[in-house]
C-alpha positions in Angstrom: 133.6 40.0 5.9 134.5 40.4 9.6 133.3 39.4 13.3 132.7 42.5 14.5 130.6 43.7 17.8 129.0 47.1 18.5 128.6 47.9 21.5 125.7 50.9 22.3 122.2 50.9 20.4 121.2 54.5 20.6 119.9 56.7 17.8 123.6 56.4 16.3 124.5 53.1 16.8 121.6 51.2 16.5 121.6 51.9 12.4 125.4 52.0 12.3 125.5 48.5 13.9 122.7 47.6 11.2 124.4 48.9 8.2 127.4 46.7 9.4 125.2 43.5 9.2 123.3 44.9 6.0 127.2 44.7 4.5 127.4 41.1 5.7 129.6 42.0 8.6 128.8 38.8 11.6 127.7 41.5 14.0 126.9 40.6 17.9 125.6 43.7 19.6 125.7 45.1 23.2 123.3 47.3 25.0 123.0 48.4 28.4 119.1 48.0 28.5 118.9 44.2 26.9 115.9 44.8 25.4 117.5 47.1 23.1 120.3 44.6 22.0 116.9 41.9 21.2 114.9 44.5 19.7 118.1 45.2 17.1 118.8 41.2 16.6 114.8 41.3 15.5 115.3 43.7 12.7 118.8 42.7 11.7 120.7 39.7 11.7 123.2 39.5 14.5 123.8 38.3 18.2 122.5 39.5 21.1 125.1 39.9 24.2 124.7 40.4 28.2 127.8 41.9 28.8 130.5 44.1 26.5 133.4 41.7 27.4 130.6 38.7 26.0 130.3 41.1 22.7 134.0 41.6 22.4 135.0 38.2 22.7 136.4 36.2 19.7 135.5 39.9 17.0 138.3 41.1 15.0 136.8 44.7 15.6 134.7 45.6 18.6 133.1 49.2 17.7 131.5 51.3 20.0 129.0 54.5 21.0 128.3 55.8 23.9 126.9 59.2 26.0 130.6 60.1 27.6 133.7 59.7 28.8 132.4 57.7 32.1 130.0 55.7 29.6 133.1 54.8 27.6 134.8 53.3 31.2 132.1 51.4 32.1 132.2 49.4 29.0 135.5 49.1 28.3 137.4 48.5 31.5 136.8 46.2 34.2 136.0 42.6 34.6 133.0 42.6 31.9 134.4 45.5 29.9 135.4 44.5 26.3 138.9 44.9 27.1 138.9 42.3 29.1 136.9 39.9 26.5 138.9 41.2 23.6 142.1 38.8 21.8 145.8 40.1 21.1 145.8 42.1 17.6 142.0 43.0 17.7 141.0 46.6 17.0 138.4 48.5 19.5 137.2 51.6 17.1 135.6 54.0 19.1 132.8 56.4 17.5 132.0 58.2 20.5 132.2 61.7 21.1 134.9 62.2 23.9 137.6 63.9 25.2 140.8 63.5 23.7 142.3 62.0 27.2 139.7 59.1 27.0 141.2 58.4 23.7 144.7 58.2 25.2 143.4 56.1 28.1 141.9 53.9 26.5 144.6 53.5 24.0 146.8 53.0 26.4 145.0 50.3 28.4 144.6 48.4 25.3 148.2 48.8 24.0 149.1 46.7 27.2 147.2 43.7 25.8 147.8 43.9 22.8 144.4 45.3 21.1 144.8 48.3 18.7 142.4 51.1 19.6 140.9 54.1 16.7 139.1 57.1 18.5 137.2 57.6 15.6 133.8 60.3 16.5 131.4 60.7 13.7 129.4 63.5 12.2 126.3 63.5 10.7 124.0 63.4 12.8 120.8 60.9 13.3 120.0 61.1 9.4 123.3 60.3 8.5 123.8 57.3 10.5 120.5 56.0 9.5 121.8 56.3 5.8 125.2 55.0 6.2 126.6 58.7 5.4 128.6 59.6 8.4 131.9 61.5 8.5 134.4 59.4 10.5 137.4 61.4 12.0 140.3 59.1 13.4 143.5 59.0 15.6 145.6 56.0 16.2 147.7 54.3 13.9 147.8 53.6 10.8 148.3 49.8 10.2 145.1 48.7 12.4 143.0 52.0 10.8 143.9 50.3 7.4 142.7 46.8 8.6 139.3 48.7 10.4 138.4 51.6 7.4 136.5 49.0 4.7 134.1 47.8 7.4 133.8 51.0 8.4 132.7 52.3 5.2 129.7 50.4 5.7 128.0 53.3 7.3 130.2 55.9 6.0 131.0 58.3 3.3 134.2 59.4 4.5 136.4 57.6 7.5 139.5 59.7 7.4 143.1 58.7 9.7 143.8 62.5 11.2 147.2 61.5 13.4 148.0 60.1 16.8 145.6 58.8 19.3 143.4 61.6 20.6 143.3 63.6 17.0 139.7 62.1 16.0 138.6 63.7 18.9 140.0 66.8 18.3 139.1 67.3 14.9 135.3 66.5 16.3 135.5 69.4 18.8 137.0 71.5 16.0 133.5 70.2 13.7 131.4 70.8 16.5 132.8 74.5 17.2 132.7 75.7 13.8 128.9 74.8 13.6 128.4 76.7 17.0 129.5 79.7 15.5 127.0 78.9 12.1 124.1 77.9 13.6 124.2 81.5 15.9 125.7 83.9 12.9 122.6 82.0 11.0 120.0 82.6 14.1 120.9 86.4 14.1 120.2 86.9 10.2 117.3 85.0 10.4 115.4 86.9 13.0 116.7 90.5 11.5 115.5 89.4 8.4 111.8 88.0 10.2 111.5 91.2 12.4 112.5 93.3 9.1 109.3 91.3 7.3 111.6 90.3 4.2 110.5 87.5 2.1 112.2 84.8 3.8 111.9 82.4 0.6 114.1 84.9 -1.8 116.3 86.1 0.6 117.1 82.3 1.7 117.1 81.8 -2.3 119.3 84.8 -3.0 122.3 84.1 -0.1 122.2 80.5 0.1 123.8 80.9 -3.9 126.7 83.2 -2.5 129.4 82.7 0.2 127.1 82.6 3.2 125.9 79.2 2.3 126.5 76.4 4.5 125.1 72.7 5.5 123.4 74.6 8.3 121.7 77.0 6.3 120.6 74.6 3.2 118.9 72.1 6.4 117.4 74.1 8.8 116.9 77.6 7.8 112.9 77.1 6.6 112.5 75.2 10.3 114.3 78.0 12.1 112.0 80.9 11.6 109.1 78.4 11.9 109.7 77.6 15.1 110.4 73.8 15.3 113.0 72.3 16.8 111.5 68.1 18.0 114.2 66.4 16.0 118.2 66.5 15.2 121.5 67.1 17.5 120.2 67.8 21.0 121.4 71.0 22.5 122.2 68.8 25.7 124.8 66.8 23.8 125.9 69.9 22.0 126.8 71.6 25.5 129.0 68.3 26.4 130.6 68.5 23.0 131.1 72.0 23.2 132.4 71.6 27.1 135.0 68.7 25.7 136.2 71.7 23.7 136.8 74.3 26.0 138.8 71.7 28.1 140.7 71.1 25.7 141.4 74.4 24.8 143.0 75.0 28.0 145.1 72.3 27.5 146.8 73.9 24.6 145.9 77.7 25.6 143.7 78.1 22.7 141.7 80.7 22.8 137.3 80.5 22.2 135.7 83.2 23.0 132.9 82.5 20.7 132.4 78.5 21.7 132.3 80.3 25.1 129.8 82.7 24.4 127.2 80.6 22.5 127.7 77.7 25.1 126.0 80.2 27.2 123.0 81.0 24.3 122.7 77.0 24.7 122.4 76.8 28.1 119.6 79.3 28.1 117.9 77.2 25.6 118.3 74.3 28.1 116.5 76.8 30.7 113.8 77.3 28.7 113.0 73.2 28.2 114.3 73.2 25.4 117.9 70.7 26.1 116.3 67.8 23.8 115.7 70.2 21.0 117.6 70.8 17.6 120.8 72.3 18.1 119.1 75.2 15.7 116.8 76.1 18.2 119.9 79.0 19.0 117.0 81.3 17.1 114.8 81.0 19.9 116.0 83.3 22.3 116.4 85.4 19.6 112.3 84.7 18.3 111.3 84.8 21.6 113.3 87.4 23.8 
């Protein structure tokens, strides 16, 4: 069992930080609204902290998620950043979704102190962090990802060491595209076969059994063509994901046409109110012209 401190309670890390204490994990956790932080220590057993450099201090593993690169700043660097409350030959394991130059910076910072840092972004989703089924992509190095992966599988099913600092974060933005392209190839089919008033129930029965079948297409087909979108992977957080992706595709002069074009079917969902709904609410547009 470890000392471990999580900093961020939203809708991911408030059950990752409580399948880490489920495990038996000492857990003290961090929030930017306090109130958060108590309400977890209420439901789980853990510590509450004021500050991330309070939370860091004294773990052998400081996790974290955040909104963002500039989220990830404030709570690491500074005077009450974890950095600076975090001992020689800790580990800080980062499950945010970032850029890959965040990963770098921060690895960076905490090379010069000695602290060991895993960008390690997740996928999954709300359902899978709420039952410890995430998919954990991470760079770094491979010594402190060997000391970090067993209390990481606490609310994982796969944690998976992808290279060098910064490669967690790519492979995320690589995820992240290829369901982009899904989720719209899947909108498309779905309103041709609504507008062509096909049986939605055999035809979903007939291709889902063939090579068109996908995650995408077993979870959210029957509430595409309904119309209902109120829960999942916001669209808002999908356009900064998909953003991180393009910027880093310049960076290496790779080429996305596609991630380009259904960033801009996203951002109409976003004009139409619609920036907190399921990243499957592409079909929309398309519903609703």
């Amino acid at each position: 069992m470890a000392k471990v401190a999580f900093l961020g309670l939203g809708v991911m890390g408030f059950p990752m930080a409580g399948h880490l204490a489920a495990k038996g994990h000492d857990v003290t956790v961090y929030n930017r609204t306090f109130a958060k932080a108590e309400a977890w220590t209420k439901k789980h057993k853990g510590k509450a902290a004021k500050t991330p450099k309070e939370a860091a201090a004294g773990q052998e593993i400081v996790f974290s998620c955040v909104g963002d690169d500039n989220h990830l700043r404030a709570v690491m660097l500074g005077e009450s950043g974890a950095l600076a409350g975090m001992a020689k030959g800790a580990i800080l394991f980062d499950n945010t979704t970032a850029s890959a130059d965040i990963a770098r910076e921060l690895h960076a910072a905490a090379k010069k102190i000695g602290v060991d840092f895993i960008d390690a972004p997740v996928s999954g989703g709300q359902a899978g962090a709420e039952n410890g089924q995430l998919t954990v992509m991470c760079g770094g190095e491979q010594a402190p990802f060997d000391r970090a992966k067993p209390v990481a599988d606490a609310f994982s099913k796969a944690v998976t060491l992808i290279g060098p600092p910064g490669s967690g974060q790519i492979t995320k933005m690589m995820n992240q595209m290829c369901i982009a392209g899904l989720v719209q190839g899947l909108a498309e089919a779905l309103n041709l076969g609504q507008r062509a008033g096909l049986d939605m129930d055999k035809v979903m029965s007939a291709i889902s059994k063939g090579a068109a079948q996908s995650w995408q297409m077993d979870n959210r087909w029957q509430n595409m063509i309904a119309g209902k979108f109120d829960y999942g992977f916001a669209v808002d957080w999908m356009r900064k994901d998909l953003g991180i992706a393009m910027a880093e595709g310049k960076r290496w002069k790779a080429q996305m046409p596609v991630v380009a074009l259904v960033d801009q079917f996203y951002q109409r969902v976003q004009e139409r109110g619609g920036g907190r709904w399921d990243t499957s609410s592409l079909i929309q547009p398309l519903q609703k012209p």
